[in-house]
C-alpha positions, 0 to 999 in steps of 0.5 A: 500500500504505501508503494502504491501511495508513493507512485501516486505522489510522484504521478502527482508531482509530474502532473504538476510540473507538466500543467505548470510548463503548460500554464507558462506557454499558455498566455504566448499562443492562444488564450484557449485551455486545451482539453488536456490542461482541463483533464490534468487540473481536474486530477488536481484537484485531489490536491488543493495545494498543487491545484492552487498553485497551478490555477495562479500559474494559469490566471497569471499567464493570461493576465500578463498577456493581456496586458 
């Protein structure tokens, strides 16, 4: 059970870095989140501290391109 816990972790923290890179670049193409970004922030919100830190990632990358 607990090896099972730690892949869960490391499948999180992977998720989270990958959204991350995501939200980054999402500002420069287009404005539009992909269906994929949607899926990944849904799994997320398993972990409202991660899924917190992503969604200001995102909201901060469209606003500084509207700018």
């Amino acid at each position: 059970m607990e090896r099972m816990n730690a892949y869960q972790e490391i499948a999180f923290d992977k998720l989270y870095k990958w959204t991350q890179t995501e939200a980054r670049s999402l500002g420069q193409d287009n404005l539009e989140v992909s269906k994929t970004i949607s899926l990944a922030l849904k799994a997320l919100r398993q972990r409202p501290t991660l899924f917190q830190y992503v969604s200001i990632s995102i909201y901060f990358g469209i606003f500084l391109f509207t700018m």
